[in-house]
SEDO-364343 format. One record per residue: residue number from 0; residue in one letter; z, x, y of N, C-alpha, C, CB in turn. Coordinates in Angstrom, 2 decimals. Glycine has a CB too. Layout:
BEGIN
pos, code, n_up, n_east, n_north, ca_up, ca_east, ca_north, c_up, c_east, c_north, cb_up, cb_east, cb_north
NUM, A, Z, X, Y, Z, X, Y, Z, X, Y, Z, X, Y
...
This chain:
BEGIN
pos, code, n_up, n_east, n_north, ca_up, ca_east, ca_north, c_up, c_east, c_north, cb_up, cb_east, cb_north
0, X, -7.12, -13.18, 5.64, -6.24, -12.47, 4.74, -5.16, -13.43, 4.24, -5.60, -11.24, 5.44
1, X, -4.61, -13.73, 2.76, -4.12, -14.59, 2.41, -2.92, -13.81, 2.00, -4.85, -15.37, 1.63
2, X, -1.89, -13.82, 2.55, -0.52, -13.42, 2.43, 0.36, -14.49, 1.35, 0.11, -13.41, 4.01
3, X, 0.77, -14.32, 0.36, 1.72, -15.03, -0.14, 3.14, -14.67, -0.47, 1.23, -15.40, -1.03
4, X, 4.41, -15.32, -0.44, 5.64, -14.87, -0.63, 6.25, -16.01, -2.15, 6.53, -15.02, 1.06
5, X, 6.95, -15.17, -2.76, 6.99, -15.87, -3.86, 8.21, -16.14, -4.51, 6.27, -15.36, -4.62
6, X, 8.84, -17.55, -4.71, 9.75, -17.75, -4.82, 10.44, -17.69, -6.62, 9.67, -18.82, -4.02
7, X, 11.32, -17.63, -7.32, 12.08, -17.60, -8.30, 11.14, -18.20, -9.57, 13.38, -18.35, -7.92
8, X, 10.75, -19.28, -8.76, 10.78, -20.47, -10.12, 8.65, -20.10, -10.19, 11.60, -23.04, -9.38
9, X, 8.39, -19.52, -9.39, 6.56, -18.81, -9.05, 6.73, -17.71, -10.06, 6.07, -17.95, -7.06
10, X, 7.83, -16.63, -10.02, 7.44, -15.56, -11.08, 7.91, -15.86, -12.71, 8.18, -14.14, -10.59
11, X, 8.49, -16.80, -12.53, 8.67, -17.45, -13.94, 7.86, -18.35, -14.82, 9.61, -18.09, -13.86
12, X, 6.90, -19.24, -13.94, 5.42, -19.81, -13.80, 4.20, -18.89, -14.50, 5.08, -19.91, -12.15
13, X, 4.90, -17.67, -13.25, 3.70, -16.59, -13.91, 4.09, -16.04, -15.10, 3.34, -15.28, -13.01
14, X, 5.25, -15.76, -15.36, 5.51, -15.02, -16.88, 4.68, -16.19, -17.95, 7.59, -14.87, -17.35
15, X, 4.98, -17.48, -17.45, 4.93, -18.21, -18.54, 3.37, -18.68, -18.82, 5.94, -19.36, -18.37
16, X, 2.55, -18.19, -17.82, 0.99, -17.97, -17.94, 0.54, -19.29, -17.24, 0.33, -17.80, -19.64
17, X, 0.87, -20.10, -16.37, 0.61, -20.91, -15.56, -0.59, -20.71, -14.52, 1.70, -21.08, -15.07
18, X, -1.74, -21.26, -15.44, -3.18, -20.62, -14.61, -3.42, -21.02, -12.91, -4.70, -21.35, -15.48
19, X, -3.02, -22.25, -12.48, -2.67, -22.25, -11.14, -2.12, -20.92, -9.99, -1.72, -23.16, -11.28
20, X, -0.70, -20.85, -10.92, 0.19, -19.59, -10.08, -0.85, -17.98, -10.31, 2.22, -19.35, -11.07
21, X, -1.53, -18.11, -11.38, -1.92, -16.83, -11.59, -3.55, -16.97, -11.04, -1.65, -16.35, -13.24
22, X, -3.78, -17.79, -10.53, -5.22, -18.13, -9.70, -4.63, -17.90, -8.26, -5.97, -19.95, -9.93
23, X, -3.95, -18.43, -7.40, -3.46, -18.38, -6.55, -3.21, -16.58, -6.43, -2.43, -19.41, -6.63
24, X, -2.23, -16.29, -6.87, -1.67, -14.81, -6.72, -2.58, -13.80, -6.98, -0.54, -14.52, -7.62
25, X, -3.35, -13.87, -7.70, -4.85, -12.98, -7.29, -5.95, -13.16, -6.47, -5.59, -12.83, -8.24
26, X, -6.17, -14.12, -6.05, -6.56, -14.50, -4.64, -5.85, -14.04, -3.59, -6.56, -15.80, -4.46
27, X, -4.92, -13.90, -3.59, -3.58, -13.43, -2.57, -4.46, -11.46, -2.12, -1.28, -13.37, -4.01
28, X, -3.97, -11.73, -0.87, -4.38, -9.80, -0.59, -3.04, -9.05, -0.70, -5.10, -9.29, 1.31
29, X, -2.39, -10.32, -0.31, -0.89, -9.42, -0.64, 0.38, -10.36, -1.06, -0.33, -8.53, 0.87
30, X, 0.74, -9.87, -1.59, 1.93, -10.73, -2.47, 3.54, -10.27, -2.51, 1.48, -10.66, -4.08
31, X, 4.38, -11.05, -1.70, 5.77, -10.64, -1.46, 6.59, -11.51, -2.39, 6.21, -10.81, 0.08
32, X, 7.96, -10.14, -2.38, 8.57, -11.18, -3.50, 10.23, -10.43, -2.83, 7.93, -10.85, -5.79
33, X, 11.05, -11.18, -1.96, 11.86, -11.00, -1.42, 12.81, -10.68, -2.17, 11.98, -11.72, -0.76
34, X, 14.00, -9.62, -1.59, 14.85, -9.18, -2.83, 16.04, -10.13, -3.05, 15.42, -7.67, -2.64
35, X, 16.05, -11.41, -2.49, 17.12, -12.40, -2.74, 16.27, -13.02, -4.23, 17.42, -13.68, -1.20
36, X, 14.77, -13.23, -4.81, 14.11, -13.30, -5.42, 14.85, -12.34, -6.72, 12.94, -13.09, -4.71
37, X, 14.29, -11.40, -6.09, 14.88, -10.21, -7.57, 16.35, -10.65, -7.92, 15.05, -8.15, -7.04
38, X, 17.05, -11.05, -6.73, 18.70, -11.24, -7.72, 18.67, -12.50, -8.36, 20.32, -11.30, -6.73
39, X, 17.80, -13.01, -7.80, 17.96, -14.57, -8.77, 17.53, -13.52, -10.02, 16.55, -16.39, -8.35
40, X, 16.25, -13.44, -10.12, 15.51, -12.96, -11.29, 16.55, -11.95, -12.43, 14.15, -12.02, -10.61
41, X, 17.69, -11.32, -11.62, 18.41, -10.19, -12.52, 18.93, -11.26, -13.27, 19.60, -9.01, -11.84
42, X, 19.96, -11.94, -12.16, 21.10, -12.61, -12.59, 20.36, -13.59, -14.07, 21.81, -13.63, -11.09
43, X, 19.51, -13.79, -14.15, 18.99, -15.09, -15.28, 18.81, -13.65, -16.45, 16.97, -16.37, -14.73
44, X, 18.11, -12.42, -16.33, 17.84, -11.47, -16.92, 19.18, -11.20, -17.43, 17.16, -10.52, -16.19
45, X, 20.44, -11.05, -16.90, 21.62, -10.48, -17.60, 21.95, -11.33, -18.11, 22.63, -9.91, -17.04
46, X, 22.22, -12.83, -17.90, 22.77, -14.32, -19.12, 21.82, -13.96, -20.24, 22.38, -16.40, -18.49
47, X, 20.99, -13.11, -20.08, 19.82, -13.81, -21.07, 19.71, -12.94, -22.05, 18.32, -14.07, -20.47
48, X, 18.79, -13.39, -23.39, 18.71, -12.91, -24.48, 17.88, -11.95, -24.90, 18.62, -13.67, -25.07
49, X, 16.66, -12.11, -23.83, 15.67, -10.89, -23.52, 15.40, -10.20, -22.17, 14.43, -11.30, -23.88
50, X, 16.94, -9.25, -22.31, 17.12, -8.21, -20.84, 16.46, -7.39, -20.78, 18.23, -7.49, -20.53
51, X, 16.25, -6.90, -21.51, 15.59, -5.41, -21.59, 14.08, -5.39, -21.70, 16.12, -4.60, -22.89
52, X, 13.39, -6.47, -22.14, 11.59, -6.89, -21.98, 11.30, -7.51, -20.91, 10.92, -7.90, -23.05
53, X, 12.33, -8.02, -20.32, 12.43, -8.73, -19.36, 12.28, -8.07, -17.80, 13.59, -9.32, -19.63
54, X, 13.06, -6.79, -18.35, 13.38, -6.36, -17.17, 12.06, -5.00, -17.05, 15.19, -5.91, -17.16
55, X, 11.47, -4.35, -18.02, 9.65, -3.94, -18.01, 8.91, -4.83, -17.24, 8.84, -4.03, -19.54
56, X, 8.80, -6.00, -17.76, 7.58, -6.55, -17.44, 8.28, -7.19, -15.85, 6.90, -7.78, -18.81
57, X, 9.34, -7.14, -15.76, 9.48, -7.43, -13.83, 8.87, -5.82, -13.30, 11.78, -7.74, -13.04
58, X, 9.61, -4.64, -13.70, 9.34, -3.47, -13.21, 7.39, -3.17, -13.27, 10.37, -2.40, -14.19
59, X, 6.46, -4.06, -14.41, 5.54, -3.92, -14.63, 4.75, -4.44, -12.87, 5.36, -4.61, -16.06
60, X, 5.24, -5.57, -12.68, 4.86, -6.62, -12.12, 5.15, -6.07, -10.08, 5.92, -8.06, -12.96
61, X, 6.49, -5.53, -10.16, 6.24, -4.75, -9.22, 5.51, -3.47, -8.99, 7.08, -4.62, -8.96
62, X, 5.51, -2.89, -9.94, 4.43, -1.80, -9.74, 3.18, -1.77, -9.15, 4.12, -1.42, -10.72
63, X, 2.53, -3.44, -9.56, 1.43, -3.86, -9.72, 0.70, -3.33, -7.88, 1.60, -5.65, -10.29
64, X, -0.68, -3.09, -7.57, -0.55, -2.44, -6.56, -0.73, -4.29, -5.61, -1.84, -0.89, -6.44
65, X, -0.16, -4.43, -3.88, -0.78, -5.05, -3.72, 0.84, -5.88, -3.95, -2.17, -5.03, -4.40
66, X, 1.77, -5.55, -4.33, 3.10, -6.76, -4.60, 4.26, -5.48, -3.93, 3.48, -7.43, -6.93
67, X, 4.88, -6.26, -2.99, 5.72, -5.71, -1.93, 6.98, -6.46, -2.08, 5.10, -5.85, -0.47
68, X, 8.14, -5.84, -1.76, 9.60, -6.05, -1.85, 9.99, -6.35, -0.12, 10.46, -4.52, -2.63
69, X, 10.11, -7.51, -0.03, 11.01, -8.05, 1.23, 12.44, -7.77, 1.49, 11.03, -9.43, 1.21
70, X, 12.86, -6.41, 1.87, 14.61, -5.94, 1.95, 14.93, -7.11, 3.39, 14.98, -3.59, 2.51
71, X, 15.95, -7.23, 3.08, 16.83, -8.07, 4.35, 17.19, -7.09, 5.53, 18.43, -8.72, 3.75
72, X, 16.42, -7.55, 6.57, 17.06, -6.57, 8.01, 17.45, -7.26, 8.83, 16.17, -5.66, 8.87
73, X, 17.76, -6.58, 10.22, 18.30, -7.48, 11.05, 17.49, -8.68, 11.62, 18.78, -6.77, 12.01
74, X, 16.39, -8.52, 11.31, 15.10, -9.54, 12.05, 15.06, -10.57, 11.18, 13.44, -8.90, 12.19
75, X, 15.57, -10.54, 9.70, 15.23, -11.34, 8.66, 16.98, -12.37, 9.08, 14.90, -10.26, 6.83
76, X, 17.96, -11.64, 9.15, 18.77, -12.06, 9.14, 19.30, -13.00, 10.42, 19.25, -11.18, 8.76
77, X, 18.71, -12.52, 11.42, 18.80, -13.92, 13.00, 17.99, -14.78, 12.52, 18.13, -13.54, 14.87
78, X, 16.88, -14.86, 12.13, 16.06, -16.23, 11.66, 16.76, -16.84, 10.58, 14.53, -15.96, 11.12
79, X, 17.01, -16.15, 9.32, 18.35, -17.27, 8.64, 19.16, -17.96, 9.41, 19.45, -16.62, 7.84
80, X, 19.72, -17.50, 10.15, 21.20, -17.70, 11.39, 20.78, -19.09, 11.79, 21.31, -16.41, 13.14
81, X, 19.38, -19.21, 12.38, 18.85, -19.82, 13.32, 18.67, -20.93, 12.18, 17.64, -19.12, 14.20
82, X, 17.74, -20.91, 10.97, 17.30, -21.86, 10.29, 18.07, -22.23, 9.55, 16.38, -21.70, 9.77
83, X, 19.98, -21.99, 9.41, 21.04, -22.64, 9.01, 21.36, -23.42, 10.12, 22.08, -21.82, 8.55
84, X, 21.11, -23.15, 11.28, 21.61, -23.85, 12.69, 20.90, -24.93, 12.37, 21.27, -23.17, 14.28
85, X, 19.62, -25.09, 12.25, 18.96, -25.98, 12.28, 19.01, -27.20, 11.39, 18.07, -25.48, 12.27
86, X, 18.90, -26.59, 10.03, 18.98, -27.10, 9.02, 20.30, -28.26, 8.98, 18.97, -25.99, 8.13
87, X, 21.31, -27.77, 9.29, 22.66, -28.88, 9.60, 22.47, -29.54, 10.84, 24.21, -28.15, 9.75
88, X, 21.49, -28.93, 11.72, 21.96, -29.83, 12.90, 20.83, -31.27, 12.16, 21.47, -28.99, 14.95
89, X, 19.75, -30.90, 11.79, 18.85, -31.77, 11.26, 19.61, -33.01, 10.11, 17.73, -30.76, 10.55
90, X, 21.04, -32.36, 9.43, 21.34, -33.14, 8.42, 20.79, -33.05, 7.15, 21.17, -34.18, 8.76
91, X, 19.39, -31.52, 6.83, 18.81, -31.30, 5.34, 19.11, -29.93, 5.00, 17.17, -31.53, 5.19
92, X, 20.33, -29.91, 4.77, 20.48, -28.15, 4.42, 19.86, -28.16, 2.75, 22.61, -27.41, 4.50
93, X, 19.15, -26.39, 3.08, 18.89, -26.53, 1.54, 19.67, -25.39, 0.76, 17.23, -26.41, 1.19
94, X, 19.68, -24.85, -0.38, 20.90, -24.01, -0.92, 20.30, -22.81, 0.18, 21.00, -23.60, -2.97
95, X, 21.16, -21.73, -0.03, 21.48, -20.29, 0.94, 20.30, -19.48, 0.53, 23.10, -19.33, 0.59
96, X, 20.56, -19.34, -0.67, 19.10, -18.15, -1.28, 17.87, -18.38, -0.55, 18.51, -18.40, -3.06
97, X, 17.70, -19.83, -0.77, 16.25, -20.79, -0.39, 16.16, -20.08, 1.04, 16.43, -22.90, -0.32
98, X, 16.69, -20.27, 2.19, 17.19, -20.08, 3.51, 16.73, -18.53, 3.97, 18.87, -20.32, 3.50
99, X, 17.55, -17.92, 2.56, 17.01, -16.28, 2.92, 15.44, -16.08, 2.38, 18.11, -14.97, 1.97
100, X, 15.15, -16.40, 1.39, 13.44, -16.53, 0.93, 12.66, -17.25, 2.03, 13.16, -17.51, -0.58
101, X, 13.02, -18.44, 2.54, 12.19, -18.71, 3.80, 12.02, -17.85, 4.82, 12.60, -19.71, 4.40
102, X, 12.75, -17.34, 5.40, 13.13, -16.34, 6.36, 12.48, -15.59, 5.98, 14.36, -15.90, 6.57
103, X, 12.60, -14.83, 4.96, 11.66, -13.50, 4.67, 10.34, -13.79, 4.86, 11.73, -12.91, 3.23
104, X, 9.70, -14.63, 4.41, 8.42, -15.18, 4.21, 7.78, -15.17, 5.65, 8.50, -16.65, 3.53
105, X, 8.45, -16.28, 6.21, 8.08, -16.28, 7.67, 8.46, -14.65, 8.24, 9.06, -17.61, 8.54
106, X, 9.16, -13.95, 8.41, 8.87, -13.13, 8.70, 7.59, -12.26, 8.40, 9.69, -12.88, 8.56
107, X, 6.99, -12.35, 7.43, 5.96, -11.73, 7.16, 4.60, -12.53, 7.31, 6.19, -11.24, 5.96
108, X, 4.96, -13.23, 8.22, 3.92, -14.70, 8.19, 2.76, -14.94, 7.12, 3.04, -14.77, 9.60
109, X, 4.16, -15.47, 5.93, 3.22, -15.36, 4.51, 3.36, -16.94, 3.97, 3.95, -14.03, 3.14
110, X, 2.74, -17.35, 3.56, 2.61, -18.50, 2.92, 3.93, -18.71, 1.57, 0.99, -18.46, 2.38
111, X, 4.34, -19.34, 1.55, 5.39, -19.61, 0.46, 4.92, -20.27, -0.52, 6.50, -20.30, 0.85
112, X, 5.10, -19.71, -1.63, 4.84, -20.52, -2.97, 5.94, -20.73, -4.05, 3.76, -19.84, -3.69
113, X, 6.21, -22.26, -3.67, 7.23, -22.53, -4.10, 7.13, -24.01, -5.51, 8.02, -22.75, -2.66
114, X, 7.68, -24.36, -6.01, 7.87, -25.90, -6.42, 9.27, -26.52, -5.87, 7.85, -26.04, -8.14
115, X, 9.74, -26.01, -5.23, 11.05, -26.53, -4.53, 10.19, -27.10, -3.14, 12.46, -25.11, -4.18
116, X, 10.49, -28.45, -3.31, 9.72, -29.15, -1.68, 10.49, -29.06, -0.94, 9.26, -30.66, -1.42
117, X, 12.19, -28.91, -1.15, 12.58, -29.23, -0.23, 12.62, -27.54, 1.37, 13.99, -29.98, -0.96
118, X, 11.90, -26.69, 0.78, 11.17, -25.91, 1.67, 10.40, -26.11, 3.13, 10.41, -25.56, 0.96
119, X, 9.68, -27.60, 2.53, 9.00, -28.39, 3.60, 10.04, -28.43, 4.92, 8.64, -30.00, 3.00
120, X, 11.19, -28.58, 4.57, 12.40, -28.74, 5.85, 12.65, -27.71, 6.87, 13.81, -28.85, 5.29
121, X, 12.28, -26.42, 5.92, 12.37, -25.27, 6.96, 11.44, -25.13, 8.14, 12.22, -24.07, 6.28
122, X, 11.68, -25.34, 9.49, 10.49, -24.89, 10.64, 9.63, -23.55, 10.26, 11.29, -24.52, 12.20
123, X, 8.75, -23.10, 10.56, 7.61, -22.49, 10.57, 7.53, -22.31, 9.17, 7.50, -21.31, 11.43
124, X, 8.13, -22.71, 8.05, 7.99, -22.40, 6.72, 6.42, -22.86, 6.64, 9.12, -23.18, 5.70
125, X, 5.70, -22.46, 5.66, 4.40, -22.71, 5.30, 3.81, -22.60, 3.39, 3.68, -21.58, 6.30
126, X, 4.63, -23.61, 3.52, 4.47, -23.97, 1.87, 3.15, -24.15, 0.98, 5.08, -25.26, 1.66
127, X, 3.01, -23.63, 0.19, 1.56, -23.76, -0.36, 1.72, -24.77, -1.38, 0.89, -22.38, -0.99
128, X, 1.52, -26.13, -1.29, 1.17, -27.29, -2.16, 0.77, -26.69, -3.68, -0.14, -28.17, -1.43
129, X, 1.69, -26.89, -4.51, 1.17, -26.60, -5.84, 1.94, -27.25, -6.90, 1.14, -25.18, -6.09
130, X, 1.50, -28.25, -8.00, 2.17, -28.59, -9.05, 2.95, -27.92, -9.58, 1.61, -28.86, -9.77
131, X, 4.08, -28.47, -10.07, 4.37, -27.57, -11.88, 4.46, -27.99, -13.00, 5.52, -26.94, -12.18
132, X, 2.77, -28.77, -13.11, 2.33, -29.04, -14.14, 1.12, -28.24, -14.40, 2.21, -30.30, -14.19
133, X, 0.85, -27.10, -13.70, -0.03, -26.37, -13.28, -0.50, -25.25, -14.69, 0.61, -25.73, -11.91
């Protein structure tokens, strides 16, 4: 069963018809998209010039059957704790959002699909190798 979790710069890939991301994600049995994900995704939706098509075809996209919303609980939130501990004690912190999207992921022991490498840093993270020239 191929679990995938999907990061910011993956559903923007997919809007933009990136046959890689959209080969991958239908292969997927199940496809997460954490709600630190969705606020990136608002926040670019409200600067932006197309809010309102923008914001259908996200609502389209969750509908879709088979694509699940990662809420933050307490289980999601000690593994952040832990993988900020880490992350500084190591000397590679990566931004906060990133931190909470890893966390979620691994919690759902889902594969991450990201173009941000620096993911690779997170322990049990499990990054799925993919261009973005894709």
């Amino acid at each position: 069963m191929m679990r995938l979790c999907i990061d910011t710069n993956i559903y923007s890939a997919f809007k933009r018809g990136s046959s890689d991301v959209i080969s991958l994600l239908e292969e997927a049995d199940e496809v997460f998209i954490p709600v630190v994900v969705l606020g990136e995704l608002y926040a670019g939706f409200f600067q932006g010039m197309n809010q309102k098509r923008n914001l259908v075809e996200l609502n389209e996209f969750l509908n879709t059957p088979g694509i699940d919303i990662i809420e933050i609980n307490n289980s999601i939130a000690e593994r952040y704790g832990n993988i900020v501990k880490t992350l500084r004690q190591q000397g590679t912190p990566i931004p906060t959002n990133d931190i909470w999207i890893a966390s979620a992921a691994i919690e759902k022991n889902a594969r991450l699909l990201s173009y941000d490498k620096h993911f690779e840093r997170v322990p049990g993270s499990m990054l799925v190798p993919i261009s973005p020239n894709g």
